[in-house]
C-alpha positions in Angstrom: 85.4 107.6 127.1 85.7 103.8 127.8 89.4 103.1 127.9 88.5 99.1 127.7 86.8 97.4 124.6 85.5 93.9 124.8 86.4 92.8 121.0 83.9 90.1 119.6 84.7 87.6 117.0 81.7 85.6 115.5 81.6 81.9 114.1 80.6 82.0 110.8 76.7 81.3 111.7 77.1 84.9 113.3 77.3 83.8 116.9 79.8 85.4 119.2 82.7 82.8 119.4 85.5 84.8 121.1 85.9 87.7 123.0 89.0 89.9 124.2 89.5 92.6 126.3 91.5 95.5 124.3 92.8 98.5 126.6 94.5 101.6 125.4 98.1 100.9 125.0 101.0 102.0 127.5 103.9 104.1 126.1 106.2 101.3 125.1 102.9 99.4 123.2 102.7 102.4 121.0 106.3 102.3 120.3 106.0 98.7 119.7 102.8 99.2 117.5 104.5 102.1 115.3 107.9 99.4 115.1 105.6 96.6 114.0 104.1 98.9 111.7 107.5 99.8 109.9 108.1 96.0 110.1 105.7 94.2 108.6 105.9 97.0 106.0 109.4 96.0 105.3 110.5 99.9 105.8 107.8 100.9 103.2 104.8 102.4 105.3 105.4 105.5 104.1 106.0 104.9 100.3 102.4 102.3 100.9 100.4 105.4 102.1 101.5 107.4 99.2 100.9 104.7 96.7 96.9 105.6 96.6 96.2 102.2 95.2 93.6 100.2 96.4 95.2 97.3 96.5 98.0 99.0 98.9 95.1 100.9 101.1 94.3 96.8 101.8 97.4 95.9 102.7 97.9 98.7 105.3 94.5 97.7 106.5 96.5 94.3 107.1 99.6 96.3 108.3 97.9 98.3 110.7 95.4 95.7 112.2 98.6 93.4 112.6 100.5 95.9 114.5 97.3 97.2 116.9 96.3 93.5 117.2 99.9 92.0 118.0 100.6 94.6 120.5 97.2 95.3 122.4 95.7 92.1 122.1 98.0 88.9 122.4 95.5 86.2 123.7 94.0 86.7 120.0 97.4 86.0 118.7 98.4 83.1 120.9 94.5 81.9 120.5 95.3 81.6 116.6 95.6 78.2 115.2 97.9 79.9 112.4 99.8 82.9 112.7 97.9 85.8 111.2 100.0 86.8 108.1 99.3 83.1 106.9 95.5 83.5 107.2 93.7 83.0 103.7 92.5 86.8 102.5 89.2 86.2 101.8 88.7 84.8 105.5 90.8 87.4 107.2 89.1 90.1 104.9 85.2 88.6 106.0 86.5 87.6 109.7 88.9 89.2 111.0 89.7 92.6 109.6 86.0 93.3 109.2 85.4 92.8 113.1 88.8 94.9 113.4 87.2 97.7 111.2 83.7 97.7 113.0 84.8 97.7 116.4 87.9 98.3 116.9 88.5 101.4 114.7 85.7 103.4 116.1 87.0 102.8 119.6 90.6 103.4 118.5 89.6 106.9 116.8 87.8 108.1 119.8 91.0 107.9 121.8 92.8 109.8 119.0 90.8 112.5 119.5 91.5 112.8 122.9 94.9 112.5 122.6 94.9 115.4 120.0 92.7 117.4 122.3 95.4 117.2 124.5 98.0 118.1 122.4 96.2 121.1 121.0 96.1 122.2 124.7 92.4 121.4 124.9 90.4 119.9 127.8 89.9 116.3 127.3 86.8 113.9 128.3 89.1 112.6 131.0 89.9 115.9 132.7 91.3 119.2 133.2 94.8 119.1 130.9 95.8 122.3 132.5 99.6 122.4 134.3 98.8 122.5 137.8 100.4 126.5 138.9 101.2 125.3 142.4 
């Protein structure tokens, strides 16, 4: 399990343009990612998931990328010539999100299944989870 993802942005003749380095978040990132999740949702996370439109499933693409962006990479953020909730859709649905969904995303979900490993009390890829009985 790599716990560090190089993140690649492409110029729109499909060269790599940017890269960022994206490591698994600390215990206060998470808390911050969850809060920012609840706060660009206005409150609503919840009430979006159980919408089931496709129109809302986009905008907690949005919501979630935000949140797992803003917290785990800044230098993308401060390296934005506009902050990211003013980007036109189209582009952040073609640029950014799509690199977010392709790269990110798989990365991301291989950490949650260690972490659910672990909390199921199962041995993780990163070692014996066991208590030590010393």
């Amino acid at each position: 399990m790599n716990r560090i993802l190089i993140l690649e942005f492409n110029d729109k003749d499909g060269k790599v343009a940017n890269t960022y380095k994206v490591e698994y978040p600390t215990v206060k990132e998470m808390i911050d990612i969850e809060s920012m999740k609840l706060a660009l949702s206005k409150g609503k996370y919840t009430e979006m998931i159980m919408s089931g439109t496709k129109w809302m499933a986009r905008a907690l693409n949005y919501v979630d990328m935000l949140a797992y962006l803003s917290v785990m990479c800044p230098k993308l953020i401060s390296d934005s010539k506009v902050s990211l909730t003013d980007i036109d859709l189209l582009d952040a649905h073609e640029g950014l999100l799509k690199s977010y969904q392709e790269q990110f995303l798989p990365w991301w979900n291989e950490y949650e299944v260690m972490i659910n490993k672990i909390e199921n009390g199962e041995d993780s890829e990163e070692g014996d989870t066991t208590e030590n009985k010393s």
